[in-house]
N, C-alpha and C positions, 0 to 999 in steps of 0.2 A: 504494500500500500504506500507506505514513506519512498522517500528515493533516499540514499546514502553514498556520497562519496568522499572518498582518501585520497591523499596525494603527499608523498615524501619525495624529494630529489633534491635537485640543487635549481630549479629556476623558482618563481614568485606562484605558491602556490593558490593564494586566492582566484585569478581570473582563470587556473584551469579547473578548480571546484565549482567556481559559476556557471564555466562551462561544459562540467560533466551536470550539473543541477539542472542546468534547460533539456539538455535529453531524458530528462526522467519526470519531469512535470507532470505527465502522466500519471504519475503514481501517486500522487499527493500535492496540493498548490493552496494550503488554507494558511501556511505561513512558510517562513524560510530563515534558514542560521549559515554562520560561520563559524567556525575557530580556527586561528593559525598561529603556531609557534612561530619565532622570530631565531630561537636557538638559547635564550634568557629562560630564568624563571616564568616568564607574565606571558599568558593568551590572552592574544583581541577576540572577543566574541562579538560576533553584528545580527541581531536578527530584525526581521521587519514581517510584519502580517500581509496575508493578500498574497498578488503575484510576483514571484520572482525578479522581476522587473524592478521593484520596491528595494528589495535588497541590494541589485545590482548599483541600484541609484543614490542608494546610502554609502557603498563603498567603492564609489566611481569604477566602477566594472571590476572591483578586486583592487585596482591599484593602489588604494586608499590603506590597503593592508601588506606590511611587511613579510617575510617570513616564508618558508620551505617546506611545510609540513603543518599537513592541516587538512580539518573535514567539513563535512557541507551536507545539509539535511534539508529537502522537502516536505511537508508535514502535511496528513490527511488523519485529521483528530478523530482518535480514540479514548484517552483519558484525558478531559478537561476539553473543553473550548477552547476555540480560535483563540488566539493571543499570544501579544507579543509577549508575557510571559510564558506561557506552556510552550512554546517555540524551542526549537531545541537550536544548539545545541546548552546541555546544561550540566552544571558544574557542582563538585561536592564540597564545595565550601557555602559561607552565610554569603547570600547577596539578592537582590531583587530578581535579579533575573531579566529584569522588563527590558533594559538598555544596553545600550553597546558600549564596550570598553576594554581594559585591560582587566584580568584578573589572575590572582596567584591560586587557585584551586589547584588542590593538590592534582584532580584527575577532571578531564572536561569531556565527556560523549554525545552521542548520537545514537538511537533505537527506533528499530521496526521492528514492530509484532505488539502484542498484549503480554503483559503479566499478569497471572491470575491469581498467585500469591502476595499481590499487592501491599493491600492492606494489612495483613500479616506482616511482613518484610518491614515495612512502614511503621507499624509500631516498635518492633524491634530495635529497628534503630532509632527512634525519638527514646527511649530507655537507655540510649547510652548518648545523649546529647544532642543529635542530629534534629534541628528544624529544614522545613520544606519550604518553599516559595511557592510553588507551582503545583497543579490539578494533574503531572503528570506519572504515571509509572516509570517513566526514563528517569527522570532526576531519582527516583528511588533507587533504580540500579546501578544507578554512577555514583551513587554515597554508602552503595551495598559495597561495591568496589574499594573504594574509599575504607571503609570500615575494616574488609581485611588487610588491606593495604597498610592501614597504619599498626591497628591494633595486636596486629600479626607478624608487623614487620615484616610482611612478605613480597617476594618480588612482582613485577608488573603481570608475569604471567600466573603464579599462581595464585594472585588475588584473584583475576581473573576466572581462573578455573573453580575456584571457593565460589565463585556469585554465581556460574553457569548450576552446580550443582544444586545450588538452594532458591534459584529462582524457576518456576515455572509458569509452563506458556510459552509462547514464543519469541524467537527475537532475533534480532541483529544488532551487534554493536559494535559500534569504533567508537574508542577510546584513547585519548593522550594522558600521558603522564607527566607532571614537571619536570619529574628527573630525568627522563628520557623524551629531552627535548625533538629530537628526529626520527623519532619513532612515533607508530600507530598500532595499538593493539583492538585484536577484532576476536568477535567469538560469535558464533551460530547456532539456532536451533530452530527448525522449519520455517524460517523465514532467508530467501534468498541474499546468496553475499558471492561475492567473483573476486580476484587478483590478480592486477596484471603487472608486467615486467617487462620494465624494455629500455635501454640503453641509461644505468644508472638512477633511475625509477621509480617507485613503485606506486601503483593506482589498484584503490580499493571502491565498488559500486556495487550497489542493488541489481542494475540489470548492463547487458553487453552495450546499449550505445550510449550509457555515460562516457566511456573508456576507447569506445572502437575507432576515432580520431588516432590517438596514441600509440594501440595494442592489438595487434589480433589473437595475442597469446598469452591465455589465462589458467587460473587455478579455480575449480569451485569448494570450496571448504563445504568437507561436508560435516552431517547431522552430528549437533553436541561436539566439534572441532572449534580450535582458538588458532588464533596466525601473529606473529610479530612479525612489524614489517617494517624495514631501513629502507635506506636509497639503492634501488636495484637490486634487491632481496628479501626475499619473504620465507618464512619458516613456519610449520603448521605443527600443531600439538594437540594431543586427547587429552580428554577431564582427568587424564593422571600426567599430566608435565609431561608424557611422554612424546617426542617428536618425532613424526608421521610423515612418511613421502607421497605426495599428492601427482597424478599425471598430469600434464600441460594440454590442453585444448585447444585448438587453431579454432577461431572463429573463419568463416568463411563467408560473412556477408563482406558488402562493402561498405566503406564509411558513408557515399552516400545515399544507399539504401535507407538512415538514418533520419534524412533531410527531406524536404517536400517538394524540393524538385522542382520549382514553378507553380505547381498549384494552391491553392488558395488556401488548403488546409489538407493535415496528413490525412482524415480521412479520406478524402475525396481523391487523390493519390494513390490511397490503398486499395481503392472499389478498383480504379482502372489497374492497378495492379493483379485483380485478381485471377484475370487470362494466365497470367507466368505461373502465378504460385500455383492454382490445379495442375499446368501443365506440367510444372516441376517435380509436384507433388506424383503423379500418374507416373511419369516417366522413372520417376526412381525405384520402381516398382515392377516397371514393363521391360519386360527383356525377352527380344524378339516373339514379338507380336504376345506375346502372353504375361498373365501376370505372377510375380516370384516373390512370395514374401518369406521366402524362408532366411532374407537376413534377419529380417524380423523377430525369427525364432519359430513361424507358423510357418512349419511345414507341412507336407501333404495329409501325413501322418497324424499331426497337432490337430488338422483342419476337421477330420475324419470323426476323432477322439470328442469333438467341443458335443456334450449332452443340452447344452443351454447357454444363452449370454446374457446377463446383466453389465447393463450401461453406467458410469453416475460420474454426473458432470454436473456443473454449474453454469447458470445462466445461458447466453447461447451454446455452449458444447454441448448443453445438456436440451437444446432444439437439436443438432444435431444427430445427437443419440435418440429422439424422437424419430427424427424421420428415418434413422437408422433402423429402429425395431422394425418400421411397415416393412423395409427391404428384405431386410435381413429375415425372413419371417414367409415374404412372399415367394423369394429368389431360392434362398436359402432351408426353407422349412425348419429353419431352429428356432424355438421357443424363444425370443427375447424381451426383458424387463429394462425400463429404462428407470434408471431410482434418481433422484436428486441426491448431489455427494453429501449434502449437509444433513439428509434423513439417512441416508445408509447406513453407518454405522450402528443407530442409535432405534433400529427396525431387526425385528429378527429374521431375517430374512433366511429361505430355506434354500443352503445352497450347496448342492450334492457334490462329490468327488471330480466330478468331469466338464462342472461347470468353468466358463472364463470368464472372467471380468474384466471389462474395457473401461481402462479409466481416460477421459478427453479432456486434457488443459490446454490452453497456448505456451501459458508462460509455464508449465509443469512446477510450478509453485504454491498452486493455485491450495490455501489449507485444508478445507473441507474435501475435494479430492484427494487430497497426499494421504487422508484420515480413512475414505474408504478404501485405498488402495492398501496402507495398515490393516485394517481391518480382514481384507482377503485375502492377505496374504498368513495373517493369524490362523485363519481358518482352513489354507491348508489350501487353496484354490490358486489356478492356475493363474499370473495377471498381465493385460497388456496396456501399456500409455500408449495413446498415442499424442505426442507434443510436436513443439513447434522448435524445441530450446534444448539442442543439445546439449548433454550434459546437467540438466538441472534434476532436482530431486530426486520427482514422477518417474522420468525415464532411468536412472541410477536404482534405484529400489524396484522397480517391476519386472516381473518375469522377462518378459519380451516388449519391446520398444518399433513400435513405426510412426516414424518422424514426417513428419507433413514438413515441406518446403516453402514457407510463406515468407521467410526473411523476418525481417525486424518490424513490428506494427506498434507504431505509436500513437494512434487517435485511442480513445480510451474504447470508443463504438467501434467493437471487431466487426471486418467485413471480409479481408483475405484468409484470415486465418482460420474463419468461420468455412468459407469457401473449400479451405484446403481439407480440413478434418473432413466435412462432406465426402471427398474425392476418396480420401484417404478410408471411409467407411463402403464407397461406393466397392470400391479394387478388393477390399476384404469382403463384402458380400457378394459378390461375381466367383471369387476363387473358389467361395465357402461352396457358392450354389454347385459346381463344378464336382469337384473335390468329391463333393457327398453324392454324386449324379440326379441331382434334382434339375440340372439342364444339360442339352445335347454340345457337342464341338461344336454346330453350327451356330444355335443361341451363343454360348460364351464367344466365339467371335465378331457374332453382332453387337454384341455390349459392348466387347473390346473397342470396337468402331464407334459406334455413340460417347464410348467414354473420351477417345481423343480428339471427338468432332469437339467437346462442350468447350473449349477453350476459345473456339473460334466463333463459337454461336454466342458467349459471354460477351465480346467483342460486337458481335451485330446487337445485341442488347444494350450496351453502351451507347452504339448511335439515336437511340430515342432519346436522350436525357434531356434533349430541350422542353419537346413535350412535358415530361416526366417534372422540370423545374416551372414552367407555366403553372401545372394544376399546384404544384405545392405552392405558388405566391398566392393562386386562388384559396384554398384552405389554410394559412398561415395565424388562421386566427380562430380556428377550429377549438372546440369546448372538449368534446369528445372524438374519440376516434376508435369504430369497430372493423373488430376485423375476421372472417369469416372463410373455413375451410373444410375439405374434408379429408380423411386419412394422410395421404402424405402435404397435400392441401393445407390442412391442419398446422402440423411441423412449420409448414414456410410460415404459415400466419404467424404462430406464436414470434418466430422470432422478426418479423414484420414490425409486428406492431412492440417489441422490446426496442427497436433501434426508433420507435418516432419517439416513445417517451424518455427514452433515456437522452436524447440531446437535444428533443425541442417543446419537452415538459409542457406536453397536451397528454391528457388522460386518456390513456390507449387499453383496449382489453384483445385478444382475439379467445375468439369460440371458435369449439366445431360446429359448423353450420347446422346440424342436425338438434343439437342445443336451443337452439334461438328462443323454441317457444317454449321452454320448459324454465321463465321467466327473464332470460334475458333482451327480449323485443318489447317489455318495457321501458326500456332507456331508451328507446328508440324514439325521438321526434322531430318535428323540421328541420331539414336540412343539417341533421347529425349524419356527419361523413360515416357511410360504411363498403370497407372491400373487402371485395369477393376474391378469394382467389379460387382458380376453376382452372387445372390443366388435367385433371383423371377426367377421361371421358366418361366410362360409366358412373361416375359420380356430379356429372357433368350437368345435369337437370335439375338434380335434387338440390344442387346449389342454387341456381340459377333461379328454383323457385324461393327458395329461400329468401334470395336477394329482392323478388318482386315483394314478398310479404313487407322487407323494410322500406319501398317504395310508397306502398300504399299506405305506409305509415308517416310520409314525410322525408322521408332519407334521401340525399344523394348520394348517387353507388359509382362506386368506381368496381371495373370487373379487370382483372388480369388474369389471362388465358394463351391459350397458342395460337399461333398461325391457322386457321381454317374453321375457327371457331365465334365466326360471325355473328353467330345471330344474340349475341350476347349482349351486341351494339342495341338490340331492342330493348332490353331491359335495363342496361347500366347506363349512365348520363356518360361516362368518360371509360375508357378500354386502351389497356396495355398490352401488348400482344410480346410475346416470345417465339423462338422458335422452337418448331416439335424435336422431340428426341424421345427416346424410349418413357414410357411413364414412369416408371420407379425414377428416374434420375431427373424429372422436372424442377426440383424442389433448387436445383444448384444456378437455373437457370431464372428462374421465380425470384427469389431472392433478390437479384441483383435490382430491379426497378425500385421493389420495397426499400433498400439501401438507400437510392436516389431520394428516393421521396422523403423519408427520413432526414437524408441529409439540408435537404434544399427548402426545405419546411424549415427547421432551424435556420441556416443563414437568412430564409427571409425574417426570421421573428429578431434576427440580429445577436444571436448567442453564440458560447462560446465553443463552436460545433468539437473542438478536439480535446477538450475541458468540461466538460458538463457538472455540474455543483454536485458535491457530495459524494461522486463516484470516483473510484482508480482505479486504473488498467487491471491490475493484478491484486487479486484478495487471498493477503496471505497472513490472513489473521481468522479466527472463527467468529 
């Protein structure tokens, strides 16, 4: 959720923490800090509320601050409100906290995640003199630090490892010490942290395009690990001091993969993006003409063996894995459940020897996923990620790993990585159907063919968007917005109507069409925007009456459908067309208009379409 970034070397490290802190905005933008050593006793710490920008302008872009070594936090509040005191970064000595300055704190950090022993912890230490400034759980754990640190006399890193063991929940922390002026010490626990290294160096960040300017070659510390890190060196430890060799990871995007390229905002960047990442996504998969996921770990054999799938994602993965079940189910004839990752764990779910479970993150951070992915592998069950982020948690802890190719997504509203999972669900329910002979050579070759047509037909979908930006400036001021589907119809609705309220905060629901009357066509009156989405043909009527019933209710309807499916135009006021491909895999092609319209409904209501109030890219907190 927070962004965090490090930096020790030898140049000025404020204006490179400001700007590892703009590529992470995303994650958090309710307030922002600094701290940088100078190589003295005394940290400047700067924090300012609001947007990053704020900060920037408090310490003329960095230059304003001294010093080699130093961390930098974005903040999306969890304990305590917005403010310039809860702002991190915060320090374990007495002071306000509220303002910028010099200060001799023994220890000054930064934290991502939640503590859950809080208040516990909190009293503990006010029992041996410690007061708080701030509504936050961070300043609790950098005075926890603190606490061993003195009382203990112990060094930087086994203070460190003394707070990891007694605090719980989650977290990330980077931490300075006075006495080790050029140093940063960091410690994790299901909350994402990276390290990179590169000519006399060192950069520490939340996610890869803080850093990917500088670094394409990192560390990720994993679960319940600590790192001390100097100039061009970094050294990693478990909760017993002991020191750990970690592998180096090449990132492979490019720096500006990072960047927006020209366009007006990363999302809208990312939509047009989303032709490469399927394609990329498909291709890593397809090896001559057919598809191989036995890097994956799903071999023929695995494929054969699966009795059942449960899905569990969040938010749109967990669309997704909605329109994953119809497929999977229709193609495939295996029984599939799709769980929300936040209920799975905490559901007793009945899940036999030969079931798999498919866990779907982007950022493979994602906590509530990492929790059901724990959970079945407790249990003894088979488990697959599939992410977007090499190397992170999900894909490190799960049986078998298939990597969707979507590159780096920075608007907070996914659309390519959404896309990608899709594909990446498509390729595994085609091999399944296959594998188990529930379709002929001839069917899996026609799929094969639809599956590499869709990249190009994504592509013809994108040339509608002017239309597609017309009607959003006409409904820009819409009350409510319904949205209306059936089976895999359904799937695209839901996450249709996820992406109009999450960035242009109009009140959105989608129903299955078959729903309406069993009281939701109540809400329905004058010209309360509702669409249809209609590319299942045999389900193609029942919609479409549905849609007159909100007609005759006062509705205007927008219908989205395919190519040849005209007489739609009789009943909807406004119609989006796609083009046809196989029905199961409608849903990849559907989506993209819904995107648009989303998108362009926000810029007209004039918000902050890559920023949306209240939300982060990555939820890696419960």
């Amino acid at each position: 959720m927070c962004g965090i970034v490090g930096f020790t070397g030898q140049r000025q490290a404020a204006p490179i923490l400001l700007d590892g802190l703009s590529k992470l905005e995303y994650r958090g933008y309710d307030s922002a800090g600094l701290a940088v050593r100078d190589g003295g006793n005394l940290a400047q710490v700067v924090k300012a509320v609001g947007k990053l920008r704020n900060l920037a302008e408090k310490t003329d872009g960095g230059k304003a601050l001294a010093g080699s070594c130093g961390i930098g936090h974005t903040r999306w509040a969890t304990h305590g409100a917005p403010s310039q005191t809860n702002a991190h970064p915060h320090v374990s000595g007495s002071c306000t906290g509220s303002g910028s300055g010099a200060v001799e704190s023994a220890v000054v950090g930064v934290h991502n995640g939640i503590i859950e022993n809080c208040a516990e912890l909190k009293a503990k230490l006010a029992r041996h003199g410690y007061t708080f400034y701030s509504d936050t759980d961070t300043e609790v754990a950098v005075k926890l630090v603190d606490y061993y640190y003195n009382k203990y006399k112990l060094g930087p890193m086994d203070a460190v490892t003394r707070t990891m063991v007694r605090i719980r929940g989650s977290y990330a922390l980077a931490l300075m010490f006075k006495d080790c002026p050029g140093e940063i010490f960091a410690a994790r626990k299901d909350s994402p942290m990276i390290i990179g290294v590169a000519d006399g160096e060192t950069y520490l960040a939340s996610d890869v395009p803080a850093i990917l300017k500088y670094t394409r070659n990192v560390y990720y510390i994993g679960n319940q690990q600590a790192a001390r890190l100097s100039p061009g060196e970094a050294h990693f430890y478990d909760l017993n001091g002991d020191e750990v060799e970690l592998p180096l990871t090449e990132i492979t995007w490019d720096a500006e993969a990072a960047e927006k390229g020209g366009y007006q905002h990363f999302m809208l960047k990312e939509i047009h993006e989303q032709p490469a990442a399927v394609r990329d996504t498909l291709n890593s998969v397809l090896k001559d003409g057919r598809i191989d996921l036995s890097a994956a770990g799903l071999t023929e054999e695995v494929l054969q063996s699966v009795s059942s799938i449960h899905i569990a994602a969040c938010g749109s993965a967990w669309h997704v894995g909605m329109a994953a079940q119809y497929i999977m189910e229709e193609l495939a004839e295996v029984p599939t459940r799709v769980e929300l990752a936040s209920e799975f764990r905490y559901r007793k779910l009945l899940l036999d020897r030969d079931a798999l479970v498919i866990v779907i993150s982007q950022s493979g951070e994602t906590a509530d996923s990492l929790a059901a992915l724990r959970e079945a592998k407790k249990r003894g069950v088979r488990t697959l990620a599939v992410v977007n982020v090499v190397g992170s948690t999900i894909a490190r802890e799960a049986d078998d790993v298939l990597y969707t190719l979507a590159g780096p997504e920075i608007a907070v509203a996914t659309t390519k990585a959404y896309s990608a999972q899709l594909m990446a669900m498509y390729a595994l329910a085609v091999q399944l159907a296959l594998v188990r002979g529930r379709i002929s050579e001839d069917t899996y070759t026609e799929y094969i063919g639809e599956l590499t047509s869709l990249p190009d037909k994504i592509t013809r979908v994108l040339e509608d968007k002017g239309r597609i930006q017309w009607f959003a400036a006409k409904f820009a001021n819409a009350r409510d917005i319904f949205f209306l589907g059936r089976g895999v119809d359904y799937a695209v609705s839901l996450e249709g109507s996820l992406k109009m309220k999450e960035i242009s905060y109009i009140h959105s629901e989608a129903y299955a069409a078959g729903e309406l009357k069993h009281g939701t066509i109540s809400l329905v009156e004058d010209n309360t925007l509702v669409i249809g989405v209609l590319t299942q043909s045999e389900l193609y009527e029942k919609t479409v009456s549905n849609m007159a019933e909100c007609k005759a209710r006062g509705a205007y309807l927008m219908g989205l459908t395919c190519y040849g499916h005209y007489n739609v135009e009789d009943t909807a006021d406004f119609t989006v067309y796609i083009p046809k491909t196989a029905p199961c895999f409608t849903g990849l092609l559907a989506v993209v208009p819904l995107q648009l319209l989303g998108y362009y409904t926000s810029v007209a209501r004039g918000l902050d379409v890559d920023k949306p109030r209240n939300l982060a890219k990555s939820v890696t907190v419960e």
